[in-house]
DOROLUM-480489 format. One line per field, with one value per residue (C-alpha): residue in one letter; x, y, z. Coordinates in nm, 3 decimals. Example, Ala and Ser with C-alpha at 12.3 -4.5 7.8 and 13.67 -1.06 7.14 Angstrom:
2
residuo [a/s] .
u [1.230/1.367] .
v [-0.450/-0.106] .
w [0.780/0.714] .
END
This chain:
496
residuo [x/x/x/x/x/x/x/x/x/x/x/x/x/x/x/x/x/x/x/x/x/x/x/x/x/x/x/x/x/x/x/x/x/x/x/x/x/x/x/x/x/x/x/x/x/x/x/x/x/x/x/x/x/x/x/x/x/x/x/x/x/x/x/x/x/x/x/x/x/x/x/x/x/x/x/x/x/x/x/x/x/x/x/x/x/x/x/x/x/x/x/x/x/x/x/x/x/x/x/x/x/x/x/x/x/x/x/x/x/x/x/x/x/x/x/x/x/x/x/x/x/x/x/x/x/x/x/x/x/x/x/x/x/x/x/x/x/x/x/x/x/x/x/x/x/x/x/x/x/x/x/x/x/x/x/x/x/x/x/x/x/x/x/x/x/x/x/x/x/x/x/x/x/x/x/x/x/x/x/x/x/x/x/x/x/x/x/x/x/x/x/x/x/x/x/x/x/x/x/x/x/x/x/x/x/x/x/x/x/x/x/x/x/x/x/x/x/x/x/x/x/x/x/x/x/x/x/x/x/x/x/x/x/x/x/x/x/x/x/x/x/x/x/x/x/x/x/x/x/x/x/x/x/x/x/x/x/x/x/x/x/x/x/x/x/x/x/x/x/x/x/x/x/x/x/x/x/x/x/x/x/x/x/x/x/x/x/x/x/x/x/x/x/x/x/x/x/x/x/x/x/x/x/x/x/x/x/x/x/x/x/x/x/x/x/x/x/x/x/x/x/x/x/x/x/x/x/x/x/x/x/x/x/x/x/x/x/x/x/x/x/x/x/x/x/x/x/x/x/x/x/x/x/x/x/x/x/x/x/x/x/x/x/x/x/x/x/x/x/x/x/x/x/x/x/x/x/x/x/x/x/x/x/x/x/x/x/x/x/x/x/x/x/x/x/x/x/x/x/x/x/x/x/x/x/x/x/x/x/x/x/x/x/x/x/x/x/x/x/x/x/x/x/x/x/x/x/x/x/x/x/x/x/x/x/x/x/x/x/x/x/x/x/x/x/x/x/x/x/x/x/x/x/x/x/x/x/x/x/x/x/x/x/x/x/x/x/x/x/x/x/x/x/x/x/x/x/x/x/x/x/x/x/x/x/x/x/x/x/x/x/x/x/x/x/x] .
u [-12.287/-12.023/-12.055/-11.975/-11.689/-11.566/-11.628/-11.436/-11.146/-11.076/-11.074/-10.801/-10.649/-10.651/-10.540/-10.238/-10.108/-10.236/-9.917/-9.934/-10.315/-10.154/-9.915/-10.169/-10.466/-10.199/-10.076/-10.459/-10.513/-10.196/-10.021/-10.284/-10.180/-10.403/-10.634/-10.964/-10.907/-11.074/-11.387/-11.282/-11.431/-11.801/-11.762/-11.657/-11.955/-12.160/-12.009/-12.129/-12.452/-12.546/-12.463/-12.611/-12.988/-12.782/-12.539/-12.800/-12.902/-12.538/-12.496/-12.137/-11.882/-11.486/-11.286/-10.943/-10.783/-10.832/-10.545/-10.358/-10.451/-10.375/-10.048/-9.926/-10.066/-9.889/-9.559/-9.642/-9.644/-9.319/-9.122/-9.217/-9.083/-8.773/-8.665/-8.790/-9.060/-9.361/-9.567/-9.522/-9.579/-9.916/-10.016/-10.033/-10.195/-10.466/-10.461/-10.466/-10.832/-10.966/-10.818/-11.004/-11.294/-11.283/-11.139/-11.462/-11.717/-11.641/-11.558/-11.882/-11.965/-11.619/-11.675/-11.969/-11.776/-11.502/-11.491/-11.514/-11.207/-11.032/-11.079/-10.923/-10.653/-10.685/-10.623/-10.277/-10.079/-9.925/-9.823/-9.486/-9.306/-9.420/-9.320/-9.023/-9.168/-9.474/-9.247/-9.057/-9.363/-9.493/-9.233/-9.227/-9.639/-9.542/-9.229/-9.424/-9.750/-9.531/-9.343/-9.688/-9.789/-9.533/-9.316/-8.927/-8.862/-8.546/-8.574/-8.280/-8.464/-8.792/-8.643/-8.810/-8.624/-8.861/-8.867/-9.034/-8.830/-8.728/-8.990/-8.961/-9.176/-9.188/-9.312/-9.607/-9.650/-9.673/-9.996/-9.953/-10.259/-10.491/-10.359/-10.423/-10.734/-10.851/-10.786/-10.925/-11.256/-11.228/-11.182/-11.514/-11.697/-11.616/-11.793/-12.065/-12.153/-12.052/-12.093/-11.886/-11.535/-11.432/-11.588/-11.465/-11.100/-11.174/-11.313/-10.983/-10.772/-10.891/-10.867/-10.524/-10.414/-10.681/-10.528/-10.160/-10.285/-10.491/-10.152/-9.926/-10.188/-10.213/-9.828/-9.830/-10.141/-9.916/-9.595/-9.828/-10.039/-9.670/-9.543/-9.851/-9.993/-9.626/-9.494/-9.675/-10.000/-9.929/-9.868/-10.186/-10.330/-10.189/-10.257/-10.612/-10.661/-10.385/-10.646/-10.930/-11.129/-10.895/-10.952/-11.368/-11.323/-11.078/-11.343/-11.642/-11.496/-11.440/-11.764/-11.906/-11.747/-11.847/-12.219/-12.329/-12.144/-12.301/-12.451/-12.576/-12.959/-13.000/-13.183/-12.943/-12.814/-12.420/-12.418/-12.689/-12.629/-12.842/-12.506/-12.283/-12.455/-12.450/-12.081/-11.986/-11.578/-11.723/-11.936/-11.615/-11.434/-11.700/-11.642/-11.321/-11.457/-11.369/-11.472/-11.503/-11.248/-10.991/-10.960/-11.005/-10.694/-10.467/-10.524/-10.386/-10.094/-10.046/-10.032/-9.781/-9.542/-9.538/-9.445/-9.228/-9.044/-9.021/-8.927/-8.659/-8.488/-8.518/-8.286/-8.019/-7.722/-7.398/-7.039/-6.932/-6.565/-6.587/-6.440/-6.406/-6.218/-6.231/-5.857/-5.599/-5.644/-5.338/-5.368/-5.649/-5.557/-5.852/-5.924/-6.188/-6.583/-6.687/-6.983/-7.180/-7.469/-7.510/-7.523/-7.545/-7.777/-7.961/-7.892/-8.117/-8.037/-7.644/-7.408/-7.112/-7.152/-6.877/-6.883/-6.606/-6.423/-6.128/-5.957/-5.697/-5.428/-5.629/-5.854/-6.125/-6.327/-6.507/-6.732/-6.770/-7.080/-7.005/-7.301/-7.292/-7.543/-7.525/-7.886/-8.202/-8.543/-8.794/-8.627/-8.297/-8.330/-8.037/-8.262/-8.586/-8.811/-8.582/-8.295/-7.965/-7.827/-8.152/-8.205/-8.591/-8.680/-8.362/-8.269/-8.184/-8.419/-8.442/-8.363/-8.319/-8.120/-7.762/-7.463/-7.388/-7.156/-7.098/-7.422/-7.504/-7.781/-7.711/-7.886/-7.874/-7.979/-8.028/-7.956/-8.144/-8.243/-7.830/-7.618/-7.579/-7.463/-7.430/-7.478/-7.373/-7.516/-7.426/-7.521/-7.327/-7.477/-7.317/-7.125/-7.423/-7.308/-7.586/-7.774/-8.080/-8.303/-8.514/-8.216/-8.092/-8.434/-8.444/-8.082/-8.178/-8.489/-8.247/-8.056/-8.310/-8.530/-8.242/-8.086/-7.768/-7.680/-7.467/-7.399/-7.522/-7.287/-7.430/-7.149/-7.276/-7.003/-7.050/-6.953/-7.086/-7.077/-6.863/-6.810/-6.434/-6.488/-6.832/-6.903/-6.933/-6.578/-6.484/-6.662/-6.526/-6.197/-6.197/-6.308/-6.017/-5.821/-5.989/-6.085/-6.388/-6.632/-6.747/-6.341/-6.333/-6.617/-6.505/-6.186/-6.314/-6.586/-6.351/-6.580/-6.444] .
v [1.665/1.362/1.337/1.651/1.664/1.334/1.521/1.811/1.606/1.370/1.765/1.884/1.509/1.520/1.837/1.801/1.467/1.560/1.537/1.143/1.125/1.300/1.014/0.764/0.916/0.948/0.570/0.462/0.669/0.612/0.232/-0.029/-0.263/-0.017/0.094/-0.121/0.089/0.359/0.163/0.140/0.483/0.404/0.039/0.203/0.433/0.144/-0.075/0.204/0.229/-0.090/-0.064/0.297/0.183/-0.013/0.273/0.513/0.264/0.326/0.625/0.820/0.911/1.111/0.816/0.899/0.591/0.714/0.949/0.626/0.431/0.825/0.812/0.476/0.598/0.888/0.748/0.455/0.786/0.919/0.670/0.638/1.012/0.957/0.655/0.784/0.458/0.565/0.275/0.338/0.722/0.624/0.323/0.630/0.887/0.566/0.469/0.851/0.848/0.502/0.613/0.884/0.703/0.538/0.920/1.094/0.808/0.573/0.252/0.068/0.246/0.131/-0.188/-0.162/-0.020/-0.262/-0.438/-0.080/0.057/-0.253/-0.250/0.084/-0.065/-0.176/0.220/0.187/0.071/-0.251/-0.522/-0.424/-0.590/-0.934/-0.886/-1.085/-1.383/-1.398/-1.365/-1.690/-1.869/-1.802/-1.913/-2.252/-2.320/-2.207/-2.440/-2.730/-2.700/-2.618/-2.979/-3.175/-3.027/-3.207/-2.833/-2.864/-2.582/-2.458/-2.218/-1.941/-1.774/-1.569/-1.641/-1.967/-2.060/-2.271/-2.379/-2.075/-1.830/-1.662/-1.612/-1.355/-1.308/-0.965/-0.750/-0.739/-1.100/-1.152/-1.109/-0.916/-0.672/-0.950/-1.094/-0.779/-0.704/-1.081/-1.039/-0.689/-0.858/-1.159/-1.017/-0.805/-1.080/-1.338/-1.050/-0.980/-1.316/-1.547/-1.589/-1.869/-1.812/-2.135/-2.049/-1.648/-1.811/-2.034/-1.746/-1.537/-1.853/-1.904/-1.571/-1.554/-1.930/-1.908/-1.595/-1.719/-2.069/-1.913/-1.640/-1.971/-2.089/-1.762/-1.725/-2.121/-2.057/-1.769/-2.018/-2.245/-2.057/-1.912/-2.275/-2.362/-1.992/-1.823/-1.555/-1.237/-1.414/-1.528/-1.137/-1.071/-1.340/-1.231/-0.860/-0.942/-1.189/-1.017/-0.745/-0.705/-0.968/-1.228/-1.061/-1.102/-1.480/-1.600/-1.399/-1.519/-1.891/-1.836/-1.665/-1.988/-2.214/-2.034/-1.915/-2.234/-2.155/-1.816/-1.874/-1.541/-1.431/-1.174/-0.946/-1.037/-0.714/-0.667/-0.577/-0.623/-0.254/-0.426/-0.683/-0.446/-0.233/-0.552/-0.636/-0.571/-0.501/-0.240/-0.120/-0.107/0.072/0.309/0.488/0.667/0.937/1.282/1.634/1.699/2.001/1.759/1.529/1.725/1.963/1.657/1.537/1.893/1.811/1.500/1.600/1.917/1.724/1.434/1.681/1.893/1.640/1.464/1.871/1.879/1.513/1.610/1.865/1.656/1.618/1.425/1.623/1.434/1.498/1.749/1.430/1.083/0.838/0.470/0.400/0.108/-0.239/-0.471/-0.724/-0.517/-0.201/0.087/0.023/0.188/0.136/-0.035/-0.232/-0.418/-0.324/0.041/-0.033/0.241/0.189/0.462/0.687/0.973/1.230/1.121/1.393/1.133/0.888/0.664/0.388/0.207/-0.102/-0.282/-0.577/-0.859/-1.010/-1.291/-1.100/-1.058/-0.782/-0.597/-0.302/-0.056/0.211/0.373/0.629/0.845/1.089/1.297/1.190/0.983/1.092/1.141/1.132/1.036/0.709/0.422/0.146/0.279/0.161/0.217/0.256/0.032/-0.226/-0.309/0.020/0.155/0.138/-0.019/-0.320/-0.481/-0.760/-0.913/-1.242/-1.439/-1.430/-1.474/-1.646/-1.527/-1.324/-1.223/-1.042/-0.840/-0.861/-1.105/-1.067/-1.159/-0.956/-1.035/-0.801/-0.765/-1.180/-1.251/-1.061/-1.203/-0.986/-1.043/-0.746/-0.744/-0.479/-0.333/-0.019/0.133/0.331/0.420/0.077/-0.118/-0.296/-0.485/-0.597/-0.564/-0.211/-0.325/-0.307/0.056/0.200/0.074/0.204/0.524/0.551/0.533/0.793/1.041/0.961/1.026/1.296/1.163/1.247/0.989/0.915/0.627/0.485/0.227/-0.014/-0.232/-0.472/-0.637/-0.826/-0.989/-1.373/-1.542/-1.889/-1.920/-1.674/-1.658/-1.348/-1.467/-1.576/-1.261/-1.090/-1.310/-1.230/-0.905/-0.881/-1.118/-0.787/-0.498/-0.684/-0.641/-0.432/-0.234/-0.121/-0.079/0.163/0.388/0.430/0.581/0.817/0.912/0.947/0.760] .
w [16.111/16.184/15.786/15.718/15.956/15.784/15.423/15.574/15.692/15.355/15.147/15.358/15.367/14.964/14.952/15.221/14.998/14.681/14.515/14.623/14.487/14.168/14.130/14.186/13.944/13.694/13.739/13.723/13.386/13.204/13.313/13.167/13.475/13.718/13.461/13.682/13.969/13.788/13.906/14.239/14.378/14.237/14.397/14.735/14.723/14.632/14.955/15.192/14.992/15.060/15.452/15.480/15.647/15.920/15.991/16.031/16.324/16.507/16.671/16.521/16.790/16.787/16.929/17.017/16.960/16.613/16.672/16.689/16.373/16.209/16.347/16.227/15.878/15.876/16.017/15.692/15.445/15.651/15.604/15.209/15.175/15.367/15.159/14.821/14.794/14.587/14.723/15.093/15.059/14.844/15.080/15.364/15.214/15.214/15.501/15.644/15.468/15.609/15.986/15.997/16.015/16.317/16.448/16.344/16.314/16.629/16.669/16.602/16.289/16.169/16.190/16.011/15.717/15.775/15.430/15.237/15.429/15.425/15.008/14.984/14.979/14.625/14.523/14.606/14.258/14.382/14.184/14.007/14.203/14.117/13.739/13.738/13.917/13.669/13.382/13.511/13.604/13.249/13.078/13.277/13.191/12.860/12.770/12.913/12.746/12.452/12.478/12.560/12.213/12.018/11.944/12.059/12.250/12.493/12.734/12.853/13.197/13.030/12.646/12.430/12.179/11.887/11.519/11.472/11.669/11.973/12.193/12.531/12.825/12.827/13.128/12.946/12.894/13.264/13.327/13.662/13.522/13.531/13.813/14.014/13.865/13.915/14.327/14.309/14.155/14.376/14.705/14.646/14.522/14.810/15.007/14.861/14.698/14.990/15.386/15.445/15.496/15.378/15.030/15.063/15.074/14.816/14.543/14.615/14.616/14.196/14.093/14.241/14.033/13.712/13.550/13.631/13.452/13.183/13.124/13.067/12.830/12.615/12.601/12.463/12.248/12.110/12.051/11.911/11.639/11.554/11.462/11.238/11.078/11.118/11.333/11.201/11.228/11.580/11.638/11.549/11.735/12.066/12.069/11.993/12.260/12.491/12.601/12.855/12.607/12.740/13.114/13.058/12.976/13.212/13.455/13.292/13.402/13.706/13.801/13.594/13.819/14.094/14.086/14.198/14.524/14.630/15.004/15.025/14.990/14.800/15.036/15.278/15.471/15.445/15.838/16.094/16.315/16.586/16.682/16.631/16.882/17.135/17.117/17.426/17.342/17.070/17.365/17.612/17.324/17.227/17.572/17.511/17.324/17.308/17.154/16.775/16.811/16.995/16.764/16.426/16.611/16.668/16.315/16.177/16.438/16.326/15.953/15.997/16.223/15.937/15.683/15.878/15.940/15.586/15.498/15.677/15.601/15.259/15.298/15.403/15.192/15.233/15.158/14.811/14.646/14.343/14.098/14.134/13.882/13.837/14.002/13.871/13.942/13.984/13.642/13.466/13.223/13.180/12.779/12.517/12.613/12.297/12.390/12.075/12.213/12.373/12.749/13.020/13.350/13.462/13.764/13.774/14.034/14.101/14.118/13.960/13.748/13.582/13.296/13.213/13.085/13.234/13.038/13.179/13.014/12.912/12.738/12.990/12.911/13.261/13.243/13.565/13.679/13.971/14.066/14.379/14.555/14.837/14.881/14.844/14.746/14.485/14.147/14.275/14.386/14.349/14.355/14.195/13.940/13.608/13.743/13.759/13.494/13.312/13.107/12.993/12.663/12.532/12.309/12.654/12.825/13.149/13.070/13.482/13.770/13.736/13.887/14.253/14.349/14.708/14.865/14.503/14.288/13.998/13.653/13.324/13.027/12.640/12.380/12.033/12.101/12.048/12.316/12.703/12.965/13.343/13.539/13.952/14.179/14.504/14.674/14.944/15.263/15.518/15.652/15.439/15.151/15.022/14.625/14.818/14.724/15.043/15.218/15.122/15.193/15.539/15.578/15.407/15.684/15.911/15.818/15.741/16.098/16.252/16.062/15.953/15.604/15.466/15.052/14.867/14.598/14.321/14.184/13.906/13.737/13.422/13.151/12.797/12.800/12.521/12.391/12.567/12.801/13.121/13.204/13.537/13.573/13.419/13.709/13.980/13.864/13.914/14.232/14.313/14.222/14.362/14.690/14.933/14.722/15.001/15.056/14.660/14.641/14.938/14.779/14.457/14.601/14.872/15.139/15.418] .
END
């Protein structure tokens, strides 16, 4: 019966988030980074397999302190809708499934299944975010393997420039799938393989350096076989080896180097149900139980008070002028947008958007995007994935951080291999002027927890570098003329 309640419970938990599982089923199928955590559900089942003749020995309880862990999940998914943040929303709709465990199951059988819920957390897609440091870090294994092997070779932020070519660490170059599949693999194997926790840390500790290593050495191997066979052969070489055959040997190595290692037996029970049963703060804990009905009733609270209330925040909406217009500058003149290379960041969702090009009389050349909403949320986010100066699918690439300027977020960008640009991002909220997109969501939580509807206003300055002319001074310059960003921005969305 405690089974069944459980069963009954994660139905109406899928089915109340299922737009969340949706999202993440769809990111598992379709983005190759995610594509081992189709495995993930049999290996779960498997974990409580293996545990299943000791939890039969604990005796299943509803423990109300449950409704706790519940609640922190659910405030985790809350504050995901509220700001618009994929990963929080899907990190709670998670959690929401291993809390109810300890709700419906009790303490001690919880902590028997411990390492399964904890490794539920490996269904949430995570990992994006570390793109842009693995493309840096593999560009600086690569250039230096690529000097110790006698090939001249300069590098411009991701970009290698060789004999042979120009050679970019793309986003796919990075290696984060391996990486996260690596940590996935390694954090289940220091379970079941090992019982010492020096040697547990150790396992995770290799699959988190090898595949960053062994992703430097594939990028040089790459450079490398381009200088000797020529580029198109190089090609060839690297989508071959830049697959899951290149994930089995790097893995292959390190379970090599580890076997040797493994500490424990093989009939070795994951859990022994008879110390669980003994601990005597599980025991202590065990006694605040309470009736099936209670706590299945203040789960269903909990779950339409968490949407109601992400509902109703959605709805807000900040008054926004019917037009705004890029105003004059003292020194610059408005002048035809003309760019080499077609450049317009992305704003889905913003009711205004603006792009245009101011030039000085030195000949400084200044391009402006000014987006504003009267809201944040899914598909109209300022600061989400795709969004901003670095366009999808274009000929642009991220190329490295640029110069600073003030508190917004500097980056440079290469055109078609020949074009630098420095873009400079700021997004406005409320009295928040920040480059940071951590920053707007917690303002934007705020907001919405509190009910406040306030606009958000993305200003993104930029300009193409040239041989008499840095695009950063160009930049700098003219914010010597419009003045405090934050006082620039207000004045063209008119909303102060």
């Amino acid at each position: 019966m405690p089974v069944l309640r459980l069963a009954f419970v994660w139905l109406v938990l899928f089915l109340a988030f299922a737009a969340d599982w949706s999202a993440m089923a769809l990111q598992w199928w379709d983005i190759s980074t995610y594509n081992h955590v189709l495995l993930l559900p049999p290996i779960l089942a498997w974990l409580v397999w293996q545990r299943w003749g000791e939890l039969q020995k604990l005796e299943p309880q509803v423990w109300w302190p449950g409704l706790v862990l519940c609640s922190g999940a659910g405030f985790l998914w809350l504050l995901g809708a509220m700001s618009g943040l994929d990963l929080a929303r899907q990190a709670g709709a998670v959690a929401m499934l291993g809390a109810s465990v300890p709700l419906l199951l009790g303490p001690r059988v919880a902590f028997g299944l411990l390492f399964p819920l904890a490794y539920l957390a490996f269904l949430v897609p995570l990992g994006e975010e570390l793109v842009e440091v693995l493309q840096t870090i593999t560009a600086d294994i690569t250039v230096v393997l690529t000097h110790a092997s006698g090939i001249p070779a300069v590098i411009d932020g991701v970009f290698i420039d060789t004999p042979a070519g120009l050679f970019e660490v793309a986003e796919a170059c990075s290696g984060v799938k391996f990486l996260i599949a690596m940590v996935a693999f390694g954090v289940l194997a220091a379970n079941v393989c090992f019982v010492s926790w020096l040697r547990r840390i150790a396992m995770v500790a290799a699959c988190i350096v090898v595949p960053v290593l062994a992703n430097g050495v594939r990028a040089w191997g790459t450079i490398y076989a381009a200088q000797v066979f020529g580029v198109e052969a190089a090609t060839g070489f690297d989508h071959i080896v830049y697959g899951w055959f290149f994930f089995a040997i790097v893995l292959g190595l390190v379970m090599a180097g580890a076997w040797r290692f493994f500490d424990r037996p093989p009939n070795d029970p994951m859990i022994d149900a008879g110390a669980i049963a003994r601990k005597p703060w599980l025991t202590r804990l065990a006694g605040m139980r309470i009736a099936p009905i209670v706590g299945i009733l203040g789960l269903a609270v909990l779950i339409v008070a968490m949407k109601g209330w992400a509902i109703e925040a959605d709805r807000l909406s900040a008054p926004l002028p019917k037009q705004i217009h890029l105003p004059h500058v003292p020194g610059w003149t408005r002048a035809d947008y003309n760019p080499q290379i077609g450049w317009e960041p992305a704003a889905s969702g913003a009711e205004h958007r603006l792009l245009g090009r101011y030039v000085d009389g030195q000949g400084r050349k200044v391009d402006v995007f000014i987006a504003l909403y009267d809201r944040q949320g899914e598909g109209r986010e300022a600061g989400g994935f795709g969004q901003g100066a670095l366009m999808p699918d274009s000929a642009w690439a991220w190329q490295g951080p640029g110069r600073p300027l003030g508190n917004g977020k500097s980056e440079r960008l290469l055109g078609a291999g020949r074009v630098e640009r420095l873009t400079v991002t700021w997004y406005r909220n409320g009295d928040l002027l920040t480059g940071s997109n951590a920053r707007l969501k917690l303002a934007v939580i705020g907001s919405h927890l509190t009910f406040r509807a306030r606009p958000t206003t993305m200003l993104i300055l930029s300009a193409v570098d040239r041989p008499d002319q840095p695009a950063g001074d160009a930049v700098a310059h003219f914010l010597s003329s419009t003045g405090p960003p934050g006082s620039w921005i207000d004045r063209i969305v008119q909303v102060r």
